[in-house]
C-alpha positions in Angstrom: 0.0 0.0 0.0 2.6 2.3 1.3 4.9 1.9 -2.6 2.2 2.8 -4.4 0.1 5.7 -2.1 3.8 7.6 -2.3 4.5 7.3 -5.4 1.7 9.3 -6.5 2.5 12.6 -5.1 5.0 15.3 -5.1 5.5 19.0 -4.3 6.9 21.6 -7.2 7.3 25.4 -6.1 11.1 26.5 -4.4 9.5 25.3 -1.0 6.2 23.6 -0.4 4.5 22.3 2.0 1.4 19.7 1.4 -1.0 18.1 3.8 -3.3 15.1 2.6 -6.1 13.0 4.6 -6.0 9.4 3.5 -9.8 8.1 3.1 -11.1 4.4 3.3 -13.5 3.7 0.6 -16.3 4.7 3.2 -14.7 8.2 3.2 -13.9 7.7 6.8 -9.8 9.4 7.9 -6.9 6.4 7.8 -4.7 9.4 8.3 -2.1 12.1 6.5 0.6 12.9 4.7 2.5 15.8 4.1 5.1 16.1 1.7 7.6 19.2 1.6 9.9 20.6 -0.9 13.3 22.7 -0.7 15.4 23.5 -3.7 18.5 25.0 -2.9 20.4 28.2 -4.2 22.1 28.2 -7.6 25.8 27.6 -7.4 28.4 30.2 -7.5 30.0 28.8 -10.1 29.7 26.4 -13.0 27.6 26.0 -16.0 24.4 26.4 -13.7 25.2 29.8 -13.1 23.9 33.1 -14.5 20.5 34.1 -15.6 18.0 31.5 -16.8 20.1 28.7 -15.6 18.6 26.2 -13.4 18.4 26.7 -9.4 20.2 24.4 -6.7 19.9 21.0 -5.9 16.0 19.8 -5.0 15.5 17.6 -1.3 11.7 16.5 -0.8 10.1 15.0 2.3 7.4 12.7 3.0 5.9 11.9 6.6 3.0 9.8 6.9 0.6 9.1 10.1 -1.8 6.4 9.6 -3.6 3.6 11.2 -5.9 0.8 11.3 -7.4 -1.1 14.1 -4.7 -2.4 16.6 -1.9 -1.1 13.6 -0.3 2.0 13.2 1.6 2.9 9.9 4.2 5.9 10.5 6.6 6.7 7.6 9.7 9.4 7.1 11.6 9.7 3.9 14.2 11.9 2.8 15.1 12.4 -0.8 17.9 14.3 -2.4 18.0 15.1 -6.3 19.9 17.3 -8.5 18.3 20.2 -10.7 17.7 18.1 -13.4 15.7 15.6 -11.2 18.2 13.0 -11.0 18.6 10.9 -7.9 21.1 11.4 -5.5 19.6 9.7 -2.2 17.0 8.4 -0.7 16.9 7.8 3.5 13.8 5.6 4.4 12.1 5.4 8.0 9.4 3.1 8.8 7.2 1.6 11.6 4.2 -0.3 11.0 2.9 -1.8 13.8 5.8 -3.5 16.1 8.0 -3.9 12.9 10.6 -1.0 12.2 12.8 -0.9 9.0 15.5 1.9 7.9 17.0 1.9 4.8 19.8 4.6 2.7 20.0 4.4 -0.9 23.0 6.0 -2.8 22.7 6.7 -6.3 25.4 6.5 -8.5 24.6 8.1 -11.9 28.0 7.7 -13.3 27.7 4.1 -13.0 23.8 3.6 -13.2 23.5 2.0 -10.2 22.0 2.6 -6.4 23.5 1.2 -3.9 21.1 -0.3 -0.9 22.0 -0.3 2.7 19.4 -1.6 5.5 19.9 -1.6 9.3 19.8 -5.4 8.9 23.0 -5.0 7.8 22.0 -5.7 4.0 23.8 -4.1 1.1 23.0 -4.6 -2.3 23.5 -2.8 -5.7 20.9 -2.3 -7.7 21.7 -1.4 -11.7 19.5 1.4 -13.4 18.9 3.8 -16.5 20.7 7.0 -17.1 19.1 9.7 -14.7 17.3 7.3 -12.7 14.8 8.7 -10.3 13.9 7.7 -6.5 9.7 7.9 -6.3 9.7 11.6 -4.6 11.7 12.9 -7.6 9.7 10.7 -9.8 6.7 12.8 -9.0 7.7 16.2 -9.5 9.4 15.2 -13.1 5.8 13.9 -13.9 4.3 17.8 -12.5 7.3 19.4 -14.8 6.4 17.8 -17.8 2.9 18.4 -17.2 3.4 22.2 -17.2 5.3 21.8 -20.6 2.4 19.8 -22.3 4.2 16.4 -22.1 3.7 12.8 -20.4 6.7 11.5 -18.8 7.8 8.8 -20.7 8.1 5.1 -19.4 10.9 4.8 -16.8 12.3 3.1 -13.9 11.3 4.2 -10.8 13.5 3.4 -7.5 11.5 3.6 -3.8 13.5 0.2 -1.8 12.8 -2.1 -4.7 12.7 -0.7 -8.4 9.6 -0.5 -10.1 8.3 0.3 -13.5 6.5 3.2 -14.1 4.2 4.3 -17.2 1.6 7.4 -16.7 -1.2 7.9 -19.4 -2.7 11.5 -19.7 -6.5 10.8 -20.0 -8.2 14.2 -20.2 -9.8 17.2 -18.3 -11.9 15.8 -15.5 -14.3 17.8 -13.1 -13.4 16.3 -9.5 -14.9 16.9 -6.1 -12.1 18.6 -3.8 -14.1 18.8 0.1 -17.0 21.0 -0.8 -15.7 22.7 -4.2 -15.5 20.9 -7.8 -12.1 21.9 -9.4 -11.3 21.1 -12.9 -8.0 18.6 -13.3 -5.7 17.0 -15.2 -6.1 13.1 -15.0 -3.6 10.5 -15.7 -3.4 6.9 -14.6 0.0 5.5 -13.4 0.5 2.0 -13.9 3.0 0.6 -11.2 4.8 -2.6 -11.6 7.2 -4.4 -9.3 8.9 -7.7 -8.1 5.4 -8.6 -6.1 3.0 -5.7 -7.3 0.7 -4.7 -10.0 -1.3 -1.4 -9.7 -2.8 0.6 -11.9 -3.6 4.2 -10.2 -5.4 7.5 -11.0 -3.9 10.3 -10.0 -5.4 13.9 -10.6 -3.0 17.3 -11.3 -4.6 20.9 -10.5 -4.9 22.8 -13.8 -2.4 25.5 -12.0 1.3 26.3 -13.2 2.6 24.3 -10.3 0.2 21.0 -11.4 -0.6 20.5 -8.0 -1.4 17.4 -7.2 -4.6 17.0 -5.9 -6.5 13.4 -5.2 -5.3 9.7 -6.1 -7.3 6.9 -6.0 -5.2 3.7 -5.1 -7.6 0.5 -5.6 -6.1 -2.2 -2.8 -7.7 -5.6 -1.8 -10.1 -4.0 1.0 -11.1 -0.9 -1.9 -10.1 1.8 -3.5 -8.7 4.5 -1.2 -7.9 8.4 -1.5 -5.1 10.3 -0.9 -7.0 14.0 -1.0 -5.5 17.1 -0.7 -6.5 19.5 2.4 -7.9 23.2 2.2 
C-alpha cells in the first residue's frame, strides 16, 4: 500500500508544503501525509550559473501518520536530487505496527547503479537507466512535464525495490475537492514491481505548479484516497 500511495505525489514550487487525509472507501480518515519541498540556491560557479540557468539542488520529504485497528503505519523519507531531477539519495524510516525498518539508498549516476543499505546490515546494488529517479523525484518530473504539455515517458522508478512506471494522460476531469469541484488533469500510473501490479489515477490541479490534488489507489479491502487538504 505504502509503494504505491507515495508514489503518486509530489511538491513543485522552491519550497512547499502539502498536507493530505487518506480516506477508506467509506470516506472515513486512515490518516495524512505531508510532503515538503526545498530547492537550494544556484551555485556560485559552473555552468548552472547566471540568468536562466537552473536553481540548486532539489530535497523532498514525505511523513505519513496512519492507522488501522490495533496497527499504526508511521513513515519518514528523505530524498535528495539534482536540478535536473536526477537521484542522489534516498533515507527511508518506517514503523508499522511492532516492525521498524531503515534503509539509505545512494545513487550512482556515473555508474547507473543505487546502492542499498538496511539496518539489517543488508547491502546490495541495484543497476538502473541514465538519470534514474527515486519515487519523490519521480513525482515532480511527472508535474514538470505536465506544465510543458508532455507525459513523462516510461521509466524506472527506484522507492527500496525498483519499479516500472508508465503514466497515461487521459483528459480534463471535473473532480470533487471537500465542498468545491475543481477542474484537473487526470492520468493513470501503472505501477509494476517484483510482487506488485497497480494501476492508479492520479489527478494534477490545472495550475502552473500541477498541483497534485486526489489519487485513487484501488487495494484488496477498496479503492482508497489520498486527497488534498484546504
Amino acid at each position: 500500500m505504502k509503494c504505491c500511495i507515495f508514489l503518486v505525489f509530489l511538491i513543485s514550487a522552491q519550497a512547499e508544503s502539502l498536507r493530505y487525509s487518506i480516506n477508506w472507501p467509506s470516506g472515513l480518515s486512515l490518516g495524512e501525509a505531508t510532503l515538503s519541498s526545498q530547492r537550494g540556491p544556484a551555485p556560485e560557479e559552473g555552468p548552472e550559473k547566471g540568468p536562466g540557468k537552473a536553481l540548486g539542488p532539489w530535497q523532498f520529504t514525505l511523513e505519513i501518520d496512519a492507522s488501522v485497528p490495533g496497527f499504526a503505519i508511521r513513515d519518514h523519507d528523505n530524498s535528495a536530487a539534482t536540478p535536473d531531477l536526477c537521484g542522489v539519495n534516498l533515507d527511508k524510516s518506517a514503523q508499522h505496527g511492532k516492525r521498524s525498518s531503515e534503509e539509505k539508498l545512494s545513487f550512482d549516476q556515473h555508474n547507473n547503479t543505487v546502492s542499498r543499505e538496511t539496518s539489517g546490515g543488508g547491502k546490495s546494488d541495484i543497476p538502473v537507466s541514465s538519470c534514474a529517479r527515486d519515487a519523490l523525484s519521480f513525482i515532480q518530473f511527472v508535474r514538470s512535464e505536465l506544465a510543458q504539455g508532455r507525459v513523462a515517458p516510461p521509466q524506472q522508478v527506484v522507492f527500496g525495490s525498483l519499479y516500472q512506471v508508465t503514466v497515461q494522460y487521459m483528459g480534463t476531469q471535473t473532480i470533487r475537492l471537500g465542498e468545491k469541484k475543481v477542474d484537473a488533469d487526470r492520468t493513470v500510473a501503472s505501477i509494476k514491481g517484483a510482487s506488485s501490479d497497480l494501476t492508479v489515477e492520479i489527478f494534477f490541479a490545472r495550475d502552473a505548479a500541477r498541483t497534485p490534488l486526489m489519487a485513487k489507489v484501488p487495494l484488496a479491502l477498496g479503492t482508497f484516497t489520498v486527497e488534498l487538504e484546504p
